[in-house]
TORNUKOL-229227 format. One line per 10 residues: their letters; for each residue x, y, z of N, C-alpha, C. Coordinates in steps of 0.001 Angstrom, whole numbers, plus 524288, in hexadecimal, padded with zeros to 5 digits. Last residue first. Layout:
<rs>
a> X:Y:Z:X:Y:Z:X:Y:Z ~ ... .
</rs>
This chain:
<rs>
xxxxxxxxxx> 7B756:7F05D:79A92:7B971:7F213:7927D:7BE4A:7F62E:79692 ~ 7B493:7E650:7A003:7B37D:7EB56:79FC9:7B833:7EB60:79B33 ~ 7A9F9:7D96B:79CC4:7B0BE:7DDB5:79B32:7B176:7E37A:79CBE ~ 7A214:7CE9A:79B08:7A364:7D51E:79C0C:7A992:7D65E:79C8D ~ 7A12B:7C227:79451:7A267:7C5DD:7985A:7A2EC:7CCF4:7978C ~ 7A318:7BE81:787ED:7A522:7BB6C:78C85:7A5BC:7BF4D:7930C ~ 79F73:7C6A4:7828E:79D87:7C2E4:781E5:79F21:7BF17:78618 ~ 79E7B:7D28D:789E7:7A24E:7D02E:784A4:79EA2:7CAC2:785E6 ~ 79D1D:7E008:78D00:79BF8:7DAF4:78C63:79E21:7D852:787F9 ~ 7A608:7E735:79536:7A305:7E5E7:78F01:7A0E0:7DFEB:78DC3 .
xxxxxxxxxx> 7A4C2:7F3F4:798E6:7A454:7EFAE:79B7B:7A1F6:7EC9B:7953C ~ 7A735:7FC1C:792F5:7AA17:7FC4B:79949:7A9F0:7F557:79B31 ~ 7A373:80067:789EA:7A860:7FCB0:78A08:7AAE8:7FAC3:78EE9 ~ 79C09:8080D:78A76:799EA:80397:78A1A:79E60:7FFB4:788FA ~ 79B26:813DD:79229:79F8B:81002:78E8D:79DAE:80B41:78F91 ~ 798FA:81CD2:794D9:79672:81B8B:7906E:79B86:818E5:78DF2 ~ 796F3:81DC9:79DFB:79AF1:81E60:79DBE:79B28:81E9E:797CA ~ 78B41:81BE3:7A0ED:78F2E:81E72:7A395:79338:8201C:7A2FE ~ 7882A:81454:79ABC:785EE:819BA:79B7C:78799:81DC1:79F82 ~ 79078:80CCD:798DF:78E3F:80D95:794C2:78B79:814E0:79779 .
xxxxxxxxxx> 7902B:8094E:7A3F0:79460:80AFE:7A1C0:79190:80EF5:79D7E ~ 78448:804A5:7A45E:786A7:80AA5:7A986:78B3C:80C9E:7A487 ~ 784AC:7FDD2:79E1E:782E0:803D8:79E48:7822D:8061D:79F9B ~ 78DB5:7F7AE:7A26A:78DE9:7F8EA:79F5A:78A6C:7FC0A:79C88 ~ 7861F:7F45E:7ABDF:78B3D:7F8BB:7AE1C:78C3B:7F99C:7A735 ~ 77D78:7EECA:7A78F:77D11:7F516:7AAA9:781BF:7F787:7ABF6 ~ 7830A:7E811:7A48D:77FA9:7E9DF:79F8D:77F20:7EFF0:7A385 ~ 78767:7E295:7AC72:78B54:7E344:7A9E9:7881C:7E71C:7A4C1 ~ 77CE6:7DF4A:7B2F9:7818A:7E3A0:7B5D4:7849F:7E5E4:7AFB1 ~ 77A5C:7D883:7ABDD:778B9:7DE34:7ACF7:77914:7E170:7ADAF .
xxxxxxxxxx> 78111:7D02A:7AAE0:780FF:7D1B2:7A570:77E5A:7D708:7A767 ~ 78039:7CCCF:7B526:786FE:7CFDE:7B3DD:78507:7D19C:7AF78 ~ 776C4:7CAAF:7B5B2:77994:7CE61:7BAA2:77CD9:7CFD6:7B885 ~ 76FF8:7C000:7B1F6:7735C:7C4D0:7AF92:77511:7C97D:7B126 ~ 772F9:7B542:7B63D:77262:7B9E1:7B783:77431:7BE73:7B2AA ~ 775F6:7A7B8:7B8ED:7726C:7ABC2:7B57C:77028:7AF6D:7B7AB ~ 77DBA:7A278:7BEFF:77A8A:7A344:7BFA8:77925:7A75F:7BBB7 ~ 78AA9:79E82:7BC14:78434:79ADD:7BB3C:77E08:79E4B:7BBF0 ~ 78E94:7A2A5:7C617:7904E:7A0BA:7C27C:78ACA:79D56:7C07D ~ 78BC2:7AAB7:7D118:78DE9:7A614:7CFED:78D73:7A604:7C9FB .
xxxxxxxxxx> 78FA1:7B981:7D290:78A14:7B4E8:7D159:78C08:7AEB8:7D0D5 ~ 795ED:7C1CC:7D630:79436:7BC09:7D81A:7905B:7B800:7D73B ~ 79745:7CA17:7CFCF:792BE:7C96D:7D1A6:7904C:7C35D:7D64C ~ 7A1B9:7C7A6:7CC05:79E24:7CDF4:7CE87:79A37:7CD8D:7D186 ~ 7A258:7BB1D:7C9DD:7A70F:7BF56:7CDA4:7A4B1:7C5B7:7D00A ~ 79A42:7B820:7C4D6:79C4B:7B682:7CA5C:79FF8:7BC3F:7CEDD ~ 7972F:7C05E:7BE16:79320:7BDAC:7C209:79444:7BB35:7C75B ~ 79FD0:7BFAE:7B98B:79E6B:7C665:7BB67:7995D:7C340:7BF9A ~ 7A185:7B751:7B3EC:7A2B2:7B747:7B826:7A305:7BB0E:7BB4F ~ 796F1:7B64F:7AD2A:797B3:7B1A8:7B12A:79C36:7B430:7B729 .
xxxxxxxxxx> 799D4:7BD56:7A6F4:794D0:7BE61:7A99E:7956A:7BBBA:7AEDD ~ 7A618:7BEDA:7A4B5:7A361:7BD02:7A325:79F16:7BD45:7A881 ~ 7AFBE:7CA73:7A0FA:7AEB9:7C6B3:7A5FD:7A8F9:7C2A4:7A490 ~ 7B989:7CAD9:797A3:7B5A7:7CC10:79862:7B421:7C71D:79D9D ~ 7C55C:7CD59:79CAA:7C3E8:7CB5A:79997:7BE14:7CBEF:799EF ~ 7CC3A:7D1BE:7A631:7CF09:7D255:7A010:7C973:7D0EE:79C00 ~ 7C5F8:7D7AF:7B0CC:7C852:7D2BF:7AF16:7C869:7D548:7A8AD ~ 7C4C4:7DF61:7B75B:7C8EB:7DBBA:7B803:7CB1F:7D832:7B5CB ~ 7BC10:7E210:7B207:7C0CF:7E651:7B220:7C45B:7E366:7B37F ~ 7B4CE:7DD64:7B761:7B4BE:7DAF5:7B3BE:7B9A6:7DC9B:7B065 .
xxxxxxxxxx> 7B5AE:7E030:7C3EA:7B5F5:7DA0E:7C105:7B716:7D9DC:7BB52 ~ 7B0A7:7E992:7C02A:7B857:7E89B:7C379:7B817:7E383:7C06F ~ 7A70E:7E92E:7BC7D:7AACD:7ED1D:7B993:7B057:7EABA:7BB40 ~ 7A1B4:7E471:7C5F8:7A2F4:7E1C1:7BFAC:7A872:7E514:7BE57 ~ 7A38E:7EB2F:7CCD4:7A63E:7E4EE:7CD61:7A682:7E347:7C8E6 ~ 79D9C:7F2FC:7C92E:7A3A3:7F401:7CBD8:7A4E4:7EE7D:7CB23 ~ 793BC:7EE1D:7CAC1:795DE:7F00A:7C553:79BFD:7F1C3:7C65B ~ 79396:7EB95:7D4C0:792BD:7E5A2:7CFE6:794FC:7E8AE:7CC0F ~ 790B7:7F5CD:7D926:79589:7F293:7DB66:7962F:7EC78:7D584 ~ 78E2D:7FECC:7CD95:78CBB:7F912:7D391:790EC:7F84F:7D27D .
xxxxxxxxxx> 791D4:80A4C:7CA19:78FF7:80674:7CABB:78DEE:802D3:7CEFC ~ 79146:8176B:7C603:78FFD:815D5:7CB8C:7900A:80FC9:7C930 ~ 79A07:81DFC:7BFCD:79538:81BEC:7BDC3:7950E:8184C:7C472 ~ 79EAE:82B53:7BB57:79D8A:826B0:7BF84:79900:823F6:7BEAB ~ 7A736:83210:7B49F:7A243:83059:7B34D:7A33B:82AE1:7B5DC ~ 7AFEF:83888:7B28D:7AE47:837DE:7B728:7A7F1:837E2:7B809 ~ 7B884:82BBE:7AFD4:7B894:8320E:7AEBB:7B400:83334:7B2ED ~ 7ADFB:824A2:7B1F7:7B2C7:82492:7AE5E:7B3D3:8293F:7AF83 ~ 7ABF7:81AFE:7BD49:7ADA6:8209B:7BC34:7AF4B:81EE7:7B5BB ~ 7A36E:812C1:7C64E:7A6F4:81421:7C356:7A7C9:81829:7BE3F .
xxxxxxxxxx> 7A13E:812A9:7D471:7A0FA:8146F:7CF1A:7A5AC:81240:7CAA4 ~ 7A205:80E6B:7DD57:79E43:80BE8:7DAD7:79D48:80F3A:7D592 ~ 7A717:813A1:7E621:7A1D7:81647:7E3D8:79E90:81325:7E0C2 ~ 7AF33:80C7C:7E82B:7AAF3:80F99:7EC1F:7A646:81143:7E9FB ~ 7B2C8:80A3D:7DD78:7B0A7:80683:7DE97:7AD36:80856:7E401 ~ 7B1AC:8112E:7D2E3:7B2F8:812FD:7D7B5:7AF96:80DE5:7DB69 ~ 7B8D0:80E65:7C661:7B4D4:80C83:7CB3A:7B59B:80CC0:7CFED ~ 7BAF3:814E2:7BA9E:7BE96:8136A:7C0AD:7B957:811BE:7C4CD ~ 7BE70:812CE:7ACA4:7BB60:812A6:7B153:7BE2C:810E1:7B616 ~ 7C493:80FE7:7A4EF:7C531:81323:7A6EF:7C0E0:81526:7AB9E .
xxxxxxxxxx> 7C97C:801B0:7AB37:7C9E8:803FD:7A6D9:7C822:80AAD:7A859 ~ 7C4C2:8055A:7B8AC:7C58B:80112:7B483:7C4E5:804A0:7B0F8 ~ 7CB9F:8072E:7C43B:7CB23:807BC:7BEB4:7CA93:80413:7BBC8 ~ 7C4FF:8098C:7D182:7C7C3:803F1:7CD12:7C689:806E1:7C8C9 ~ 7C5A0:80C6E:7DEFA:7C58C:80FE1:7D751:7C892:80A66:7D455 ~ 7C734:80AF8:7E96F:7C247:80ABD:7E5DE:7C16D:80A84:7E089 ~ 7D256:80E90:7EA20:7D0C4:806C0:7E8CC:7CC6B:80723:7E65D ~ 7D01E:817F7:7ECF5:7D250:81731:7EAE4:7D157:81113:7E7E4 ~ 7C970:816C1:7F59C:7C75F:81B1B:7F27E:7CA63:81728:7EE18 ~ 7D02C:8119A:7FD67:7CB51:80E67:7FBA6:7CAC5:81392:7F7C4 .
xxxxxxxxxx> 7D551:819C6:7FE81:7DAB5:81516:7FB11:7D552:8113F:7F9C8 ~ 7D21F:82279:80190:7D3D3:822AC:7FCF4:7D550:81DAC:7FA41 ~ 7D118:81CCA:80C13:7CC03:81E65:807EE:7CE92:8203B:803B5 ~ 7DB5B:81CA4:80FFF:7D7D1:816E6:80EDD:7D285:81819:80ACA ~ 7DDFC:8269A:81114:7E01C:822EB:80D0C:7DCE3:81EAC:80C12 ~ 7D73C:82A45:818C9:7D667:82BC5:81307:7D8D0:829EA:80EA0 ~ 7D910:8239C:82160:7D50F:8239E:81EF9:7D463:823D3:81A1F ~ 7E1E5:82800:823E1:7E1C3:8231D:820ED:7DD63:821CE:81FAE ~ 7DFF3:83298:8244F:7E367:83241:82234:7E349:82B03:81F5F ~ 7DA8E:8309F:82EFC:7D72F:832B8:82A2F:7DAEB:8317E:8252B .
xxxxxxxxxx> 7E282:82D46:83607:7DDF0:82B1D:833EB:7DB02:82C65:82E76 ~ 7E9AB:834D1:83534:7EB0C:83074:83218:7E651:82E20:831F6 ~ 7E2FF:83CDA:83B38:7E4A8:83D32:835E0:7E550:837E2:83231 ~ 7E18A:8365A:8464C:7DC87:83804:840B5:7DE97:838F8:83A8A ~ 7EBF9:83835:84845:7E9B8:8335E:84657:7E43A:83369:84501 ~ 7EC67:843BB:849C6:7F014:84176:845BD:7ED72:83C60:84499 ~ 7E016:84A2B:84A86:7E3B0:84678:84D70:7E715:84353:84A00 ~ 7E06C:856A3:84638:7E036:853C3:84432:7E31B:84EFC:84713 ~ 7DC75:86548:847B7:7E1E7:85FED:848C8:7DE0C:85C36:847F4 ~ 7D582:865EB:83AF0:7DC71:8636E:83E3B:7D93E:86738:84461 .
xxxxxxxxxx> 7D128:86525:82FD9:7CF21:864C2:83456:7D4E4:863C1:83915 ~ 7D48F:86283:826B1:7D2DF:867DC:827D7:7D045:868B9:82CB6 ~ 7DB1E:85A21:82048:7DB14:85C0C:82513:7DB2D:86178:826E7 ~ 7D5B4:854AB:815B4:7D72C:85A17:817E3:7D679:85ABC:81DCC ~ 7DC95:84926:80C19:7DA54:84B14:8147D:7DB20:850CB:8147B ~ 7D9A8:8469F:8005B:7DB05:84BC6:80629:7D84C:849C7:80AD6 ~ 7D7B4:84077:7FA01:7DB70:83EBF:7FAB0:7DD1D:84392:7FEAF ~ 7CCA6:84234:7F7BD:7CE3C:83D40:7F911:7D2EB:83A8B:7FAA9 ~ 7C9D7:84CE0:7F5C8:7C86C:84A17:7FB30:7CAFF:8454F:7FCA2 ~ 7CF08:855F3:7F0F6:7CE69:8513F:7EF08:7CE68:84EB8:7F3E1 .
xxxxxxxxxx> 7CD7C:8605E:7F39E:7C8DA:85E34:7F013:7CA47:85901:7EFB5 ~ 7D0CE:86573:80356:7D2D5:86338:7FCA6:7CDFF:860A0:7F985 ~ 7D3EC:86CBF:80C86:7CFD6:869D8:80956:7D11B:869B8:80367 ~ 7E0FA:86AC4:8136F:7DCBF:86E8F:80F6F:7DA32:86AAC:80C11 ~ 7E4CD:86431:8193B:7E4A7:86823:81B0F:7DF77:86C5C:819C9 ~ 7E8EA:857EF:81324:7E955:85E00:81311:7E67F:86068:816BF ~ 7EE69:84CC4:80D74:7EC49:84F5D:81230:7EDE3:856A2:811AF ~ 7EC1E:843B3:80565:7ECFC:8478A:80554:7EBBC:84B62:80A49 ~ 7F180:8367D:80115:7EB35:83A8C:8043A:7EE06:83FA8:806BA ~ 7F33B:82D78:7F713:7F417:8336C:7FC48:7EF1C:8343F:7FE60 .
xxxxxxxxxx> 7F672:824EA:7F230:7F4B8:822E3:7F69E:7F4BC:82905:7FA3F ~ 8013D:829B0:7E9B0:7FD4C:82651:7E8D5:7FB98:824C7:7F0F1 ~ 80821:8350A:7E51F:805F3:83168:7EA12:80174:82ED3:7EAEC ~ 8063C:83B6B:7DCB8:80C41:837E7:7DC25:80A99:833EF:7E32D ~ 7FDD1:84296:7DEF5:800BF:83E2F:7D78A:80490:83BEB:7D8DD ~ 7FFF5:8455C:7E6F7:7FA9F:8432B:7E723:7FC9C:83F87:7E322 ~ 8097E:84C5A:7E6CE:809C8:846B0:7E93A:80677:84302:7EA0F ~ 80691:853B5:7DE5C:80A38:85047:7DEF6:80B61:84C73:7E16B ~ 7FE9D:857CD:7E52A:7FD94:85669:7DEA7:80161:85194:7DF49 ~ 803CE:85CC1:7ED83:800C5:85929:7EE55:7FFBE:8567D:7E86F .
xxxxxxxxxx> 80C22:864B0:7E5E4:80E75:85F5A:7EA69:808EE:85B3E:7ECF2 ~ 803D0:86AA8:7E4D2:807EC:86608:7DF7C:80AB7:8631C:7E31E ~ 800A4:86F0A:7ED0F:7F9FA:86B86:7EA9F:8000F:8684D:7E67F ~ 807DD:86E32:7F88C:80594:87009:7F4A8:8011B:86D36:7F0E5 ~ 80DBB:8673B:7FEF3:809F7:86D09:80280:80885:87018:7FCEB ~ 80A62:85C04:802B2:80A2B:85E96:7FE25:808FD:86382:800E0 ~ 8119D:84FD8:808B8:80F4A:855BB:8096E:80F15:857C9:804E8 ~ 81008:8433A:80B5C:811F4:84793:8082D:81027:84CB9:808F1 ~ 811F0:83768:81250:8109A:83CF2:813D4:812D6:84013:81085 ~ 80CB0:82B38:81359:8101F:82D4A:81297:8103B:83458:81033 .
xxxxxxxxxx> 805D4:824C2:81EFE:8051C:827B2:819B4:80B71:829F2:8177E ~ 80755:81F07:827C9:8069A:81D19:8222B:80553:81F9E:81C0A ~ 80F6D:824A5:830C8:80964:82346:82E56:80A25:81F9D:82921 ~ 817E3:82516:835D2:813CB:821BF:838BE:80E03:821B3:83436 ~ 81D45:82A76:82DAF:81EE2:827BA:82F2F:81BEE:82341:83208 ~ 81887:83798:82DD8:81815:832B5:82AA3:81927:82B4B:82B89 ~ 81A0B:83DA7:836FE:81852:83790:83828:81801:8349C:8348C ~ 81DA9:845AF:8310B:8208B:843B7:8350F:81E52:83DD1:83868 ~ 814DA:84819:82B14:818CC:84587:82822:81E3D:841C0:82C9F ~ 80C5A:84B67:831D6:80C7A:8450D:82E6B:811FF:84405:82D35 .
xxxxxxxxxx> 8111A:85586:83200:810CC:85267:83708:80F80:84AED:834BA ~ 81304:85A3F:82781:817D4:858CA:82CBE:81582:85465:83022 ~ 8086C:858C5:823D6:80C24:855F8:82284:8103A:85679:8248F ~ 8042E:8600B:82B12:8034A:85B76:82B88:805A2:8564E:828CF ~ 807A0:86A38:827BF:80882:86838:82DE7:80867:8618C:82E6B ~ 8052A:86A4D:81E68:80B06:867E2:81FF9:80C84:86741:824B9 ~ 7FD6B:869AD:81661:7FDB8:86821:819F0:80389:866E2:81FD9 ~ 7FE15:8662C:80AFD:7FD91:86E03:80D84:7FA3E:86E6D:812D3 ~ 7FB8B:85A94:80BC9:7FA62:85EFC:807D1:7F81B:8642F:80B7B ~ 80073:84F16:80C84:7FF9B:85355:810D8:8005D:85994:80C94 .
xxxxxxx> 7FD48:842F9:80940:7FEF4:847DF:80746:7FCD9:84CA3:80AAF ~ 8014E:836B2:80A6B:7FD4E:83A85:80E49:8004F:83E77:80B40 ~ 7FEE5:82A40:8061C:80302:82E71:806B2:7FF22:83220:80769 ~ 801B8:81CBF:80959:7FF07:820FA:80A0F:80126:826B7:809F3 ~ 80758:812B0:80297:80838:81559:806E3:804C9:81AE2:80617 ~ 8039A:8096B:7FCDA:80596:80E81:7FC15:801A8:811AB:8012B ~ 8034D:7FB5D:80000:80000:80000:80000:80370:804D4:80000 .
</rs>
């Protein structure tokens, strides 16, 4: 696991005093006392969270500590908090081809046109994204849906006719998901 990195932005009381304990924590401690020195270490530091002082627009990666004194072990609390919700934020998002699926929300995006699905329509789409070759009725029944083998249903041919005109009227691409003679395919 990559080590946690804490950015102390036009803050410097507080990046002295972290920086002299770096050592007992688990984060590793940069200071930006400008907006190109923060730019700069947001693009070049994978796993940050950003601590400031002053209210900022991008919520997901600022702690504003606008409220002080502040009990040092509340801080680190909140502090690991906000890594753990970025790093689930983060895992949530699967790319397929040019679509991204916010697996919390249950959407999926092109550019910045969202289409809401089911939990069954997320499972098809991954399942079937995983594999090289077209998937056959029989085994989207077992493996998505758990149905046994043998039994007569047309569940996967429905699901697979309604998410392909969600696509179709949403996105207006009838190549996302394709039927072929031996099984479904995302394109």
């Amino acid at each position: 696991m990559s080590i946690q990195k804490l950015i102390i932005y036009k803050f410097n009381t507080l990046y002295q005093t972290l920086k002299e304990l770096e050592q007992d924590l688990n984060f590793e401690i940069f200071e930006a006392t400008n907006e190109k020195d923060l730019n700069n270490l947001v693009l070049t530091l994978q796993n940050n969270l950003i601590v400031t002082s002053k209210k900022n627009s991008n919520k997901n990666q600022y702690i504003v500590l606008d409220k002080l004194p502040i009990r040092f072990s509340k801080l680190v609390e909140n502090l690991n908090i906000k890594f753990l919700k970025n790093k689930f934020a983060h895992q949530s998002k699967i790319e397929i081809k040019n679509y991204l699926i916010d697996l919390n929300s249950r959407e999926i995006s092109f550019n910045t046109i969202k289409l809401k699905l089911t939990e069954k329509e997320i499972n098809t789409i991954i399942y079937l994204s995983n594999k090289k070759k077209p998937i056959s009725i029989q085994e989207l029944q077992s493996k998505v849906w758990g149905y046994q083998s043998g039994m007569e249903t047309h569940t996967v041919e429905t699901h697979i006719y309604r998410l392909r005109k969600k696509f179709l009227e949403t996105f207006q691409d009838e190549n996302f998901l394709l039927s072929k003679k031996n099984g479904y395919q995302v394109n």
